[in-house]
KOLFIDO-74875 format. One record per residue (C-alpha): residue in one letter; z, x, y. Coordinates in pm, whole numbers. Each point is the difference from the previous one (the first is absolute). Layout:
N
PT|a|Z|X|Y $
...
This chain:
238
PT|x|2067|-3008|-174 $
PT|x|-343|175|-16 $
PT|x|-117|243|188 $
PT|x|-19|-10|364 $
PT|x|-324|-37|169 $
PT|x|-115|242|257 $
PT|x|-237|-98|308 $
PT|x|-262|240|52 $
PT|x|-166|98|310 $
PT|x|-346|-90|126 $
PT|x|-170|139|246 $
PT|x|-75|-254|260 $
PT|x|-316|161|108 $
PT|x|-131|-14|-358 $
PT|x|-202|-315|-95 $
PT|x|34|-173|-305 $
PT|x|-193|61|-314 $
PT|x|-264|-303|-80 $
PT|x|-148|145|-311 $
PT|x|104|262|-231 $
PT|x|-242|143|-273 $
PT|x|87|258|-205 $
PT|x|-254|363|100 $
PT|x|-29|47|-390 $
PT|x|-142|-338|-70 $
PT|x|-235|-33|279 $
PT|x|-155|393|-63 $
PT|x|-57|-129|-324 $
PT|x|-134|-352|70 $
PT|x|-278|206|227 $
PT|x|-75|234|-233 $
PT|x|-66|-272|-255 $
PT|x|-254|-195|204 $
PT|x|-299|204|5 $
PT|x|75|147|-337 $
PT|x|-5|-320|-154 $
PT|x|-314|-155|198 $
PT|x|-182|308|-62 $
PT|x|69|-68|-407 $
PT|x|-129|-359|39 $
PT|x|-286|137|155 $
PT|x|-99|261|-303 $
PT|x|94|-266|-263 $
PT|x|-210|-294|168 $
PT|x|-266|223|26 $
PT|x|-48|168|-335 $
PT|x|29|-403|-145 $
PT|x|-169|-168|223 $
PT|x|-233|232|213 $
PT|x|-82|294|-251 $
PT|x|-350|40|42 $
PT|x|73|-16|411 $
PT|x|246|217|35 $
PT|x|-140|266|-241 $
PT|x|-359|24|130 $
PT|x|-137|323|187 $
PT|x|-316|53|183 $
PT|x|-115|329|-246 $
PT|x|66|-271|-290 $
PT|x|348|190|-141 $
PT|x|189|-180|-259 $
PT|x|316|-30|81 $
PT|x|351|-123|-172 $
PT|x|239|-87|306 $
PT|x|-111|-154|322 $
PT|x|59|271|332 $
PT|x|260|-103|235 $
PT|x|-197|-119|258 $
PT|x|-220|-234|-227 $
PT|x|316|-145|-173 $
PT|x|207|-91|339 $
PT|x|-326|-91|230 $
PT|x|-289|-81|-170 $
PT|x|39|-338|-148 $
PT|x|211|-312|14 $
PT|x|298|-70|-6 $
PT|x|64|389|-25 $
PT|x|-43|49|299 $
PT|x|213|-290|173 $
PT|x|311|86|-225 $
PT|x|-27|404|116 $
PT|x|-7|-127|396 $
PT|x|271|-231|-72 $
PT|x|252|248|-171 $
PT|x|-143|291|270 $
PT|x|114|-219|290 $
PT|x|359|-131|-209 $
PT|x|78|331|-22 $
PT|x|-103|134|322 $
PT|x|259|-229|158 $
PT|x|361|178|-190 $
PT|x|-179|338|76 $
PT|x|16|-39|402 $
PT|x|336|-123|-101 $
PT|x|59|316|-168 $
PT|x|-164|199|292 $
PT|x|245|-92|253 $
PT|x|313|14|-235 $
PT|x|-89|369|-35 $
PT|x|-97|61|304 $
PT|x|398|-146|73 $
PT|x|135|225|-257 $
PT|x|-196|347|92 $
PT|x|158|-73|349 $
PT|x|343|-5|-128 $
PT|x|-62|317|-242 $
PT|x|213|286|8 $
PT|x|-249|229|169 $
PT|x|-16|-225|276 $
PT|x|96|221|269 $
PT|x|-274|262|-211 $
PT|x|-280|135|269 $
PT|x|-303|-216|-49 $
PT|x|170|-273|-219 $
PT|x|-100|-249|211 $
PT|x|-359|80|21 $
PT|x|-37|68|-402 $
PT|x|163|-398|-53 $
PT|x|-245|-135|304 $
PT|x|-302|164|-228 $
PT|x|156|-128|-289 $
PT|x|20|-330|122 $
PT|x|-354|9|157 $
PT|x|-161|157|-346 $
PT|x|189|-305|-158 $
PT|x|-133|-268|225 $
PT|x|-359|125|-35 $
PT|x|8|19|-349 $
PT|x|106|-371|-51 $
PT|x|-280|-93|265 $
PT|x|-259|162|-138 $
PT|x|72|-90|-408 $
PT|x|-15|-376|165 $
PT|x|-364|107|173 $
PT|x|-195|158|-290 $
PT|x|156|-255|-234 $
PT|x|-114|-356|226 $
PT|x|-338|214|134 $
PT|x|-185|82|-273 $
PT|x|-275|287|-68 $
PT|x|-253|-273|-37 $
PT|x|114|-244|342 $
PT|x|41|347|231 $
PT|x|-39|353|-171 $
PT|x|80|203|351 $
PT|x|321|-214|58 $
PT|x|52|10|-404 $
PT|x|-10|386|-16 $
PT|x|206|125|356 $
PT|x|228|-257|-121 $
PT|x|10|213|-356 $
PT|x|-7|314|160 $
PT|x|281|-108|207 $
PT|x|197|-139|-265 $
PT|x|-21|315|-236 $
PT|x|113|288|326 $
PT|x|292|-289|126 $
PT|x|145|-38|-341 $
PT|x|-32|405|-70 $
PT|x|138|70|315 $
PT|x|341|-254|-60 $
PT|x|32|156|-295 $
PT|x|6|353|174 $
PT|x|260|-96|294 $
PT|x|230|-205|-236 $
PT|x|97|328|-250 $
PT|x|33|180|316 $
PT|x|263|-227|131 $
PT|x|133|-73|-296 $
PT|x|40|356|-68 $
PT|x|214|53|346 $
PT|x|181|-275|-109 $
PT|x|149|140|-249 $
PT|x|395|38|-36 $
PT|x|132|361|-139 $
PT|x|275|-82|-273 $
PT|x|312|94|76 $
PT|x|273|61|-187 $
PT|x|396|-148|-1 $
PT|x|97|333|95 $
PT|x|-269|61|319 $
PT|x|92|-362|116 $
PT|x|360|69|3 $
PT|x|108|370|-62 $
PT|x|368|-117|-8 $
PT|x|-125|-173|-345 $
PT|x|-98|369|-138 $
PT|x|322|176|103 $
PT|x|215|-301|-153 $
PT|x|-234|37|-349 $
PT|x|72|375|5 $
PT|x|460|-23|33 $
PT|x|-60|-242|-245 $
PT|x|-190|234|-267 $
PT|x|236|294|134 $
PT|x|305|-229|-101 $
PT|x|-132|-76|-340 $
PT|x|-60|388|-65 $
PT|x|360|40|81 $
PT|x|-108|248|270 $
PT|x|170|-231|314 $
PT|x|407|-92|-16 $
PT|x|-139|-312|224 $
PT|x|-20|-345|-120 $
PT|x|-385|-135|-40 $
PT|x|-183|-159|328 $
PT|x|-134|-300|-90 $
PT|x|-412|-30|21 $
PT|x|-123|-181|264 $
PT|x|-336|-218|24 $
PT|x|-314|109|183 $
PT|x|-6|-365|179 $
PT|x|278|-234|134 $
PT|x|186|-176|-198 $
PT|x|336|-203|39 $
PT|x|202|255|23 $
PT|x|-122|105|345 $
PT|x|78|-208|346 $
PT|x|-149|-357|69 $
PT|x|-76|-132|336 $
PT|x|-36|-355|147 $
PT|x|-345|-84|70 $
PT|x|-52|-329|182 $
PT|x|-279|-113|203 $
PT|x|15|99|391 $
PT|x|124|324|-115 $
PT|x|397|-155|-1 $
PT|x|277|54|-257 $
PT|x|174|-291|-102 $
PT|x|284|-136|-239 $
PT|x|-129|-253|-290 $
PT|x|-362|-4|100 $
PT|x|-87|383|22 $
PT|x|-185|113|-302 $
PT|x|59|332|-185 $
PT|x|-250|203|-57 $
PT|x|9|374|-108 $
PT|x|-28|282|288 $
């Protein structure tokens, strides 16, 4: 006979899980899109639009195109930098509200002013995403005003995320404890048994005990409504 199957309990006011992607994958997916459209756009323009992208008014040589030549000055550069801008805009908002979720749920949530540092942290994320997609599909040469507030904006949002994210990430942060602080009975047991071994204590050796639960310790029947029950219940550590 194997080993008996337990039924586990779901919360009924829970809904169901439609897609699952791993936070790893997709922060590195992002990451990946501009970096590699913005290498497409330096290699397609020293082969293909050197003399271009290099070219200054005061008649400078130079060796490497600027930034701003190689991702919006000639075609297809510039279509492949809106395109990965705007594929990896999307997984950022994503990203956005997942943190904005998990600053919620921090530690220091009960902290004074927790909730306004994550509602900054959320804004500053927000207009950071909106404004890389603004200077990116409104160019210097189609509307320099909107081009450069949308810059401007860009560089004080993304400074400013930076800023409030260390600082909750910083009250976040969980002290390390020790077996012996968790549970002092775990100390006292670890000192009778070094007192025993020293010969300096006629009593026999108390057994060490484990910081967390394990099956030593009481179960309980956990069913859902709350109920205990006979075959169904199922046992979980308390």
């Amino acid at each position: 006979m194997g080993e008996r199957l337990l039924p586990s309990y779901v919360p009924s006011d829970r809904e169901p899980v439609l897609v699952r992607l791993p936070f790893t994958g997709l922060c590195v997916v992002t990451v990946l899109c501009p970096l590699c459209g913005f290498l497409f756009c330096v290699i397609w323009s020293l082969i293909f639009n050197f003399e271009e992208t290099t070219s200054t008014h005061c008649m400078v040589p130079n060796y490497l195109p600027s930034i701003s030549s190689a991702i919006g000055g000639e075609s297809p550069q510039r279509y492949v930098w809106r395109f990965c801008i705007a594929i990896h805009a999307a997984p950022r908002l994503l990203l956005a509200l997942a943190y904005w979720r998990f600053y919620r749920r921090g530690t220091s949530s009960m902290a004074p002013h927790h909730t306004t540092l994550c509602v900054v942290n959320f804004t500053a994320n927000l207009l950071e995403n909106l404004a890389l997609l603004t200077l990116t599909y409104v160019s210097s040469i189609d509307n320099h005003r909107i081009h450069e507030r949308a810059f401007l904006t860009f560089m004080a949002a993304s400074q400013l995320h930076m800023l409030v994210t260390c600082i909750i990430w910083q009250r976040n942060r969980k002290p390390t404890v020790t077996p012996e602080e968790c549970f002092p009975e775990v100390g006292e047991a670890r000192n009778v048994n070094k007192r025993v071994e020293r010969g300096s204590a006629a009593c026999d050796p108390v057994p060490e005990r484990s910081c967390w639960p394990g099956p030593e310790l009481p179960r309980v029947g956990l069913m859902k409504g709350g109920e205990d029950s006979g075959d169904n219940e199922a046992l979980v550590p308390f």
